[in-house]
C-alpha positions as CSV (number, residue, x, y, z in Angstrom):
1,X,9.4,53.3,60.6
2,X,7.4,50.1,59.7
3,X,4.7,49.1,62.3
4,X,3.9,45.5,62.8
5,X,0.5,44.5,64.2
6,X,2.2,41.2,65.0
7,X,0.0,38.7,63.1
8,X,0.1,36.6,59.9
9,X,-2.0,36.2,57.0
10,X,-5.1,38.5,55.9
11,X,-8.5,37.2,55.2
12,X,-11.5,39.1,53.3
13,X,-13.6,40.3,55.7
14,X,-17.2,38.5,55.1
15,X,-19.0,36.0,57.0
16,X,-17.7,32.9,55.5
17,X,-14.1,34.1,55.7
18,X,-14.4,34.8,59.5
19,X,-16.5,31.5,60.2
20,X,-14.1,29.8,58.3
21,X,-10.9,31.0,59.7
22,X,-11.6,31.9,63.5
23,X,-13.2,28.3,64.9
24,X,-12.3,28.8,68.2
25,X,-14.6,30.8,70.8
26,X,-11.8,32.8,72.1
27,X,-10.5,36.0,73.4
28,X,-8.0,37.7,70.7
29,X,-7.5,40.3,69.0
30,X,-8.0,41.4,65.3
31,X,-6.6,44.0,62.9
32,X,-9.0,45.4,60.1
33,X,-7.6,47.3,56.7
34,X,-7.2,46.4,53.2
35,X,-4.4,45.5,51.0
36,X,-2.5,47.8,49.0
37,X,-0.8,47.2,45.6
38,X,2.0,45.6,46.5
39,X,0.3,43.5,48.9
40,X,0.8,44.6,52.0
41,X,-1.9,44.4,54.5
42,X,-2.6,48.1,55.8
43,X,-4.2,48.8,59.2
44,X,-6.9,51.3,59.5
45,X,-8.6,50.0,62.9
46,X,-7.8,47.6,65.1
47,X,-9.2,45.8,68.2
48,X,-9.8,43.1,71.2
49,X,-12.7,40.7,71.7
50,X,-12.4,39.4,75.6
51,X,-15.0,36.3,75.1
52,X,-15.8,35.0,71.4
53,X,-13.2,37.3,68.2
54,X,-15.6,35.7,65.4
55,X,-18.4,37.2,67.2
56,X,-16.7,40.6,67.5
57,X,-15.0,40.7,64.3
58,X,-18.3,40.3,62.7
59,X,-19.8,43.2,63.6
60,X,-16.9,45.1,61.5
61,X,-18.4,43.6,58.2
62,X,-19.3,45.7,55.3
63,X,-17.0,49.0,57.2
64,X,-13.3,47.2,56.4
65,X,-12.2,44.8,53.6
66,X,-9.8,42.2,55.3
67,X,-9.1,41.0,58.8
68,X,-6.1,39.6,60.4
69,X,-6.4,38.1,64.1
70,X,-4.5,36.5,67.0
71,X,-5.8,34.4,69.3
72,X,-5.5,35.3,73.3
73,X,-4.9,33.2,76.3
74,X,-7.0,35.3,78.2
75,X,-8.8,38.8,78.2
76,X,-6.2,40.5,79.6
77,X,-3.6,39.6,77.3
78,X,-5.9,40.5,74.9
79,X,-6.3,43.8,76.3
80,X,-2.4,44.4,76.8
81,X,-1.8,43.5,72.8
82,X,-4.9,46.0,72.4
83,X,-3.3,48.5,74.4
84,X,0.7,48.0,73.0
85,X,-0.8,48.4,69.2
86,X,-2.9,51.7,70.3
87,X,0.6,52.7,71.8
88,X,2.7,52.1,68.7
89,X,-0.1,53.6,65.5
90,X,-0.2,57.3,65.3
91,X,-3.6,57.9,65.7
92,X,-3.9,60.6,62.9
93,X,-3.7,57.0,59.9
94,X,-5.5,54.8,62.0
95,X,-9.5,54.7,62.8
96,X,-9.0,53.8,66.7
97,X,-8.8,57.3,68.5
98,X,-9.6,56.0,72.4
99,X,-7.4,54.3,74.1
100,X,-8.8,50.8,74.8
101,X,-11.0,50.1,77.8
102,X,-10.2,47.5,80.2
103,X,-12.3,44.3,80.5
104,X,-14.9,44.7,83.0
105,X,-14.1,44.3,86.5
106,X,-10.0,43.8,85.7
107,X,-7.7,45.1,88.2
108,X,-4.8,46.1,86.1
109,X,-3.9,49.0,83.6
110,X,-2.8,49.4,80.5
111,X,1.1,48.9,81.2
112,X,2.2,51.7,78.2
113,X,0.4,54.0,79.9
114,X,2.9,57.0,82.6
């Protein structure tokens, strides 16, 4: 089955691509992989930011090559996309391998979780 991370285009992962593409200081989450032959955009690792996704997705620079990202209302919504993409990957193609932690201080859980 084909997974969908839910987001559009991919960008190459460097500074000026991030600057120039994420120019909001938002929550949101970001995918990181590389493109395969054909061109589609393969996810190896994928996470949340809950306060500034340039920021975040920087620090991912030089590990991945290409980024995709969504931007979040909030930080929980960013967390719950987070949480419904760890839910969905099987953990044995992806780089993520603990479930994500909830923003400090929230008082809601992950709502895949039993």
């Amino acid at each position: 089955m084909k997974r969908s991370i839910g987001m559009k285009s991919s960008y190459a992962l460097t500074n000026k691509s991030v600057d120039d593409e994420i120019t909001e200081i938002s929550a949101g989450n970001f995918a990181l992989g590389y493109e395969s032959k054909s061109g589609l955009f393969v996810v190896q690792n994928f996470g949340r930011s809950d306060t500034d996704l340039n920021h975040e997705i920087k620090d991912w620079i030089g590990k991945y090559k290409r980024f995709k990202f969504f931007y979040a209302s909030s930080p929980k919504s960013a967390f719950i996309k987070e949480c419904k993409n760890y839910h969905a990957f099987d953990k044995n193609k992806i780089d993520n391998k603990n479930h994500p932690e909830k923003p400090e201080n929230a008082d809601y859980d992950c709502p895949y979780c039993n």
